[in-house]
Z-matrix of the N, CA and C atoms (Angstrom, degrees):
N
C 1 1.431
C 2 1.510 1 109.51
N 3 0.877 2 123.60 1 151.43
C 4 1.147 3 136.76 2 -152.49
C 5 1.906 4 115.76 3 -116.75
N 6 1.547 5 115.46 4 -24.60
C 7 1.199 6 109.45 5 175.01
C 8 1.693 7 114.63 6 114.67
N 9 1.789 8 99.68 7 -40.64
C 10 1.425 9 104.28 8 -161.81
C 11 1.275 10 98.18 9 -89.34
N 12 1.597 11 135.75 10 119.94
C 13 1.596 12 124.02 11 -170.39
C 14 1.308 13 97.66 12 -115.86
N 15 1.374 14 97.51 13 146.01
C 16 1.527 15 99.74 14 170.83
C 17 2.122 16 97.72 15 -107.61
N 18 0.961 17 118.13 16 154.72
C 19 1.195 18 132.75 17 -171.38
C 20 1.847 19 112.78 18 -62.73
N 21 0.374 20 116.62 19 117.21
C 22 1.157 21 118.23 20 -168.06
C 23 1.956 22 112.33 21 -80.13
N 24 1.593 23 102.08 22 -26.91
C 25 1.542 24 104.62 23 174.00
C 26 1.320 25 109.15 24 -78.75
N 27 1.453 26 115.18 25 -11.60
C 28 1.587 27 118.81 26 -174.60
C 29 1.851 28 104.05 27 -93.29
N 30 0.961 29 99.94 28 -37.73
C 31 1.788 30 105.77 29 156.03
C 32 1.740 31 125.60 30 -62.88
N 33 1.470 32 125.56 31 -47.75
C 34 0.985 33 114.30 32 137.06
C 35 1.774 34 128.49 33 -12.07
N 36 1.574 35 92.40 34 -102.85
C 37 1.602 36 119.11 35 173.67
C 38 1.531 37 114.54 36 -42.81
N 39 1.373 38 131.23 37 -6.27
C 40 1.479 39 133.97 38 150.60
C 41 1.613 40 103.77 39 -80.48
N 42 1.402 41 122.70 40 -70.92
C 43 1.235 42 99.87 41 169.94
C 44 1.328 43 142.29 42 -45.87
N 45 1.340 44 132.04 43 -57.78
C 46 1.123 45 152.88 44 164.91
C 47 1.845 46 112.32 45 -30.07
N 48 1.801 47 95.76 46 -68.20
C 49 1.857 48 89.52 47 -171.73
C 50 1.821 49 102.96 48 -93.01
N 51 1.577 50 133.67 49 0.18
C 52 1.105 51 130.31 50 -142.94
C 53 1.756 52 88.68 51 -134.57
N 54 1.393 53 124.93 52 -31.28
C 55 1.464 54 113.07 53 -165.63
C 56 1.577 55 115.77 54 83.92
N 57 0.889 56 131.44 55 16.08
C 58 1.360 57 126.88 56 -149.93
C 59 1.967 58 92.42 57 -100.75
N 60 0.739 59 136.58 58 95.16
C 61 1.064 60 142.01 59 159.03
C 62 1.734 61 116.18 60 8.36
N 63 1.377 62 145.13 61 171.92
C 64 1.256 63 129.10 62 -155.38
C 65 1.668 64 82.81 63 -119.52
N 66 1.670 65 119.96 64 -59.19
C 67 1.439 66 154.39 65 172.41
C 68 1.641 67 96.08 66 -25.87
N 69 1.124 68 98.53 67 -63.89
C 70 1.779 69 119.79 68 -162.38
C 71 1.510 70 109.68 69 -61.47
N 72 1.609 71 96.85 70 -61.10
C 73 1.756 72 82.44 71 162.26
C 74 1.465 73 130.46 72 -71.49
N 75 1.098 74 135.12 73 -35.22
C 76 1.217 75 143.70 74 167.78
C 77 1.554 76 118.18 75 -51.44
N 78 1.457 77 115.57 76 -18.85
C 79 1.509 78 113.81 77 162.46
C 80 1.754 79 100.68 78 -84.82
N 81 1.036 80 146.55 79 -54.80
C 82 0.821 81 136.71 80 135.04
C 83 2.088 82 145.22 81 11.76
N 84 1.322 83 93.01 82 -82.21
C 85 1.297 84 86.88 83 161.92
C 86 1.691 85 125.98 84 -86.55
N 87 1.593 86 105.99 85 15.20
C 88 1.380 87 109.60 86 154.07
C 89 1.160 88 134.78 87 -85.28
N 90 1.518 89 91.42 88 -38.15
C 91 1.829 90 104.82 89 166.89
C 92 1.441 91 112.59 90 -62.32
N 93 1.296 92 111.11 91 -40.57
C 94 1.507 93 106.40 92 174.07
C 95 1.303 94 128.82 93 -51.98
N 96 1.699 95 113.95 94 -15.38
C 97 1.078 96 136.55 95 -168.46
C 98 1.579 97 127.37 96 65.31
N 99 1.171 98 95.23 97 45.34
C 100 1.982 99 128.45 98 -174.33
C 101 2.102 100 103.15 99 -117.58
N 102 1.382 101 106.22 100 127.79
C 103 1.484 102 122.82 101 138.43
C 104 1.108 103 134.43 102 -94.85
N 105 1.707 104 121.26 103 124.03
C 106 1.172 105 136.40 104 -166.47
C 107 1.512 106 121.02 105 -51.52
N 108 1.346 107 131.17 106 78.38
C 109 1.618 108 96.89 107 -162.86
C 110 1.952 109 117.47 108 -80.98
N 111 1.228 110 82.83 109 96.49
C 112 1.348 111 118.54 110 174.60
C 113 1.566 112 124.71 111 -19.78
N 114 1.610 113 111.00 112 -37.67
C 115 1.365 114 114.76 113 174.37
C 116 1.596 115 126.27 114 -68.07
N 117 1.336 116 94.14 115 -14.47
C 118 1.443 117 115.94 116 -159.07
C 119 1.955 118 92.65 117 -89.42
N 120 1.490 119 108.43 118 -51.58
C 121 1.444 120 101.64 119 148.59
C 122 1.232 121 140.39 120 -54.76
N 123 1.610 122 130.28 121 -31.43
C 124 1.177 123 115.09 122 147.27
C 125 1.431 124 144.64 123 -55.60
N 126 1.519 125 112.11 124 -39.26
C 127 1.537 126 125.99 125 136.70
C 128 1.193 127 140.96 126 -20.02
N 129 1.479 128 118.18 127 -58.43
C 130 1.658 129 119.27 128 155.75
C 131 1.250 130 107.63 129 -74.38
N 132 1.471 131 140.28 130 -31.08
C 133 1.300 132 119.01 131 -174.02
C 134 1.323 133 129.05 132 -68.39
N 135 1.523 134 101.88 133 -35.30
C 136 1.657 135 115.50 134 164.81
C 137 1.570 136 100.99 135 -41.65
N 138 1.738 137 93.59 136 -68.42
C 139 1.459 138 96.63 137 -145.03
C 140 1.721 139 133.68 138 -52.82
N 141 1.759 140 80.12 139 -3.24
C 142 1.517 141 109.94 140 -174.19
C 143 1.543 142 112.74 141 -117.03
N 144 1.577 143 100.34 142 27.61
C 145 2.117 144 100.23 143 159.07
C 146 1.685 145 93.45 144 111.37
N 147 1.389 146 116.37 145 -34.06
C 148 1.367 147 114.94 146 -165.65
C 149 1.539 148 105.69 147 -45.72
N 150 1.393 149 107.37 148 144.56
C 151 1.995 150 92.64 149 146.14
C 152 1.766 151 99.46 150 -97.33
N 153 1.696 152 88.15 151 -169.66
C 154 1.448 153 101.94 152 -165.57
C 155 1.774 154 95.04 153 -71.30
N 156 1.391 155 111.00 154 -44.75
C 157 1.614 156 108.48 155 -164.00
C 158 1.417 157 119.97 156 -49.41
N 159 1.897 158 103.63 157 -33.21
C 160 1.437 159 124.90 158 -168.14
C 161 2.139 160 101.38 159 -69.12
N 162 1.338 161 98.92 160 -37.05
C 163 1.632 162 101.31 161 -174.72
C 164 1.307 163 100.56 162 -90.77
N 165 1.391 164 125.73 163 -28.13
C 166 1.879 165 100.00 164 161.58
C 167 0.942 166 134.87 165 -80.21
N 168 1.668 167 125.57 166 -6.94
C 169 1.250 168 126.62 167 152.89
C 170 1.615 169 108.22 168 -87.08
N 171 1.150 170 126.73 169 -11.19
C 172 1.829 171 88.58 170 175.48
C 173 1.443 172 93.34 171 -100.70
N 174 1.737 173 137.64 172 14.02
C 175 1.451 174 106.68 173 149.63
C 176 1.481 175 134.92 174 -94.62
N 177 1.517 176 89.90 175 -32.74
C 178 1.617 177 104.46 176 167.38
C 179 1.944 178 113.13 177 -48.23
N 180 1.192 179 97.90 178 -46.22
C 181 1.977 180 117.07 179 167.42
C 182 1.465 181 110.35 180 -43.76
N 183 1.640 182 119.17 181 -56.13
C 184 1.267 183 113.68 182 -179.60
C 185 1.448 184 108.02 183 -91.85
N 186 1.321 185 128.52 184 -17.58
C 187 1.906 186 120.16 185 -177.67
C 188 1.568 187 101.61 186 -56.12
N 189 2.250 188 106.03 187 -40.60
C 190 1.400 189 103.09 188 -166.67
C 191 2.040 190 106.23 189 -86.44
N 192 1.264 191 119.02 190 -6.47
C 193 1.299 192 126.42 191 -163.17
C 194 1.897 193 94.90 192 -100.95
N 195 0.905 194 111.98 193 -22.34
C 196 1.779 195 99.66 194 -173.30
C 197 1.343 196 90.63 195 -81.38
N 198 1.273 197 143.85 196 -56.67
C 199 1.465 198 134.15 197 -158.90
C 200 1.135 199 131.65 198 69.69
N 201 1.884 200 103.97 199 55.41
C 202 1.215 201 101.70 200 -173.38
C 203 1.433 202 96.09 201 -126.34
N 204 1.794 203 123.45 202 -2.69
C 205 1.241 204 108.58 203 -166.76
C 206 1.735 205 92.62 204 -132.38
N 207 1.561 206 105.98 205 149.32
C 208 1.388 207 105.73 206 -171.17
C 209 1.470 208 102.78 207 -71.61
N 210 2.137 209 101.77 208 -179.14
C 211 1.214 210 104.10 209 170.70
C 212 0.951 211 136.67 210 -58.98
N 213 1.461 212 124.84 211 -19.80
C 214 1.883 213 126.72 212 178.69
C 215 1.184 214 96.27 213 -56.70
N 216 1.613 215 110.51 214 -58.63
C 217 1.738 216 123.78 215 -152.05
C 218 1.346 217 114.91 216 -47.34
N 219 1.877 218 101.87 217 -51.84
C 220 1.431 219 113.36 218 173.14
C 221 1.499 220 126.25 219 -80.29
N 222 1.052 221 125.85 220 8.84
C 223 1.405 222 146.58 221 131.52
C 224 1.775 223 128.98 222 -52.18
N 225 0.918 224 98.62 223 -61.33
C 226 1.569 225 115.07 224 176.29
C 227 1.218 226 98.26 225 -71.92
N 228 0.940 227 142.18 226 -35.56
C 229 1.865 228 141.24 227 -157.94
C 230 1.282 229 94.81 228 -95.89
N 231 1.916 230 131.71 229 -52.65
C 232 1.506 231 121.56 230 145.51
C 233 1.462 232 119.59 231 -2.55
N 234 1.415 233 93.49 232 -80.09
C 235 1.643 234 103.74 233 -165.48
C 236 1.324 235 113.63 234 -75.46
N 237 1.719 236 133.47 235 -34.45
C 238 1.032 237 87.20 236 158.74
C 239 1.850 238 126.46 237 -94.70
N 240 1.031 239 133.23 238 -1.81
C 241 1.724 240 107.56 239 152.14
C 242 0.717 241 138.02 240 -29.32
N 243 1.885 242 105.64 241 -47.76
C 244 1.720 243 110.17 242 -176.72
C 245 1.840 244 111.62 243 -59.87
N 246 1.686 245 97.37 244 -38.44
C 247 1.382 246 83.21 245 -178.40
C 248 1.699 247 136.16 246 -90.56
N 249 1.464 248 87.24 247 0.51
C 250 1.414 249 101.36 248 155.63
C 251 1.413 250 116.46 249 -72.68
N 252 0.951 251 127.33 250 -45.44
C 253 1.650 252 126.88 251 176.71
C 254 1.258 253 124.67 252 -70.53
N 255 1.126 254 113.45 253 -25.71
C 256 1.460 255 121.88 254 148.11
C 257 1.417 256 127.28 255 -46.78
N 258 1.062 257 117.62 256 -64.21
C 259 1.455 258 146.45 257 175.28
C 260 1.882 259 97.39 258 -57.61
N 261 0.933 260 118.04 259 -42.95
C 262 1.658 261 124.50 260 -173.86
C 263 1.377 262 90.38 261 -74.92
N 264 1.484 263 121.47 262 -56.14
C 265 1.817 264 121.09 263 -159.07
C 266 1.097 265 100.89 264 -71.87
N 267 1.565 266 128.93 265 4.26
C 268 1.558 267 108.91 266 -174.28
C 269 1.612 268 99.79 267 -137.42
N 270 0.806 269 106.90 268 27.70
C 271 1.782 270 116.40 269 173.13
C 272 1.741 271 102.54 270 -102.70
């Protein structure tokens, strides 16, 4: 990770009120040379009807659908989501 975050409720709220694909921006704010901070997307997604299962599959969906990070990467980023969402679903 790199430091530079892009917001993750503002990634949300592009998808959500704009259509913008999850994949599409996320190639995007990589090239920009930005990481998503991700919690901040789980945060609006709740807060907006989501459950937790629905926002770890549409990020895990776009980490493996943009195609910008190899198989280890998207492996490791798997595992830990899952255990972030775990840890979130039981708080």
């Amino acid at each position: 990770m790199n430091g530079n975050f892009f917001s993750g409720a503002a990634l949300f709220r592009l998808y959500a009120e704009q259509g913008l694909p999850i994949e599409m921006a996320l190639m995007r704010i990589n090239q920009a040379g930005f990481t998503v901070a991700w919690p901040l997307f789980v945060q609006e997604a709740t807060r907006n009807g989501w459950s937790f299962k629905r926002a770890y599959t549409a990020i895990v969906s776009a980490v493996r659908d943009a195609e910008i990070y190899t198989p280890a990467q998207i492996a490791e980023f798997e595992q830990t989501a899952k255990l972030f969402f775990i840890r979130e679903a039981t708080t």
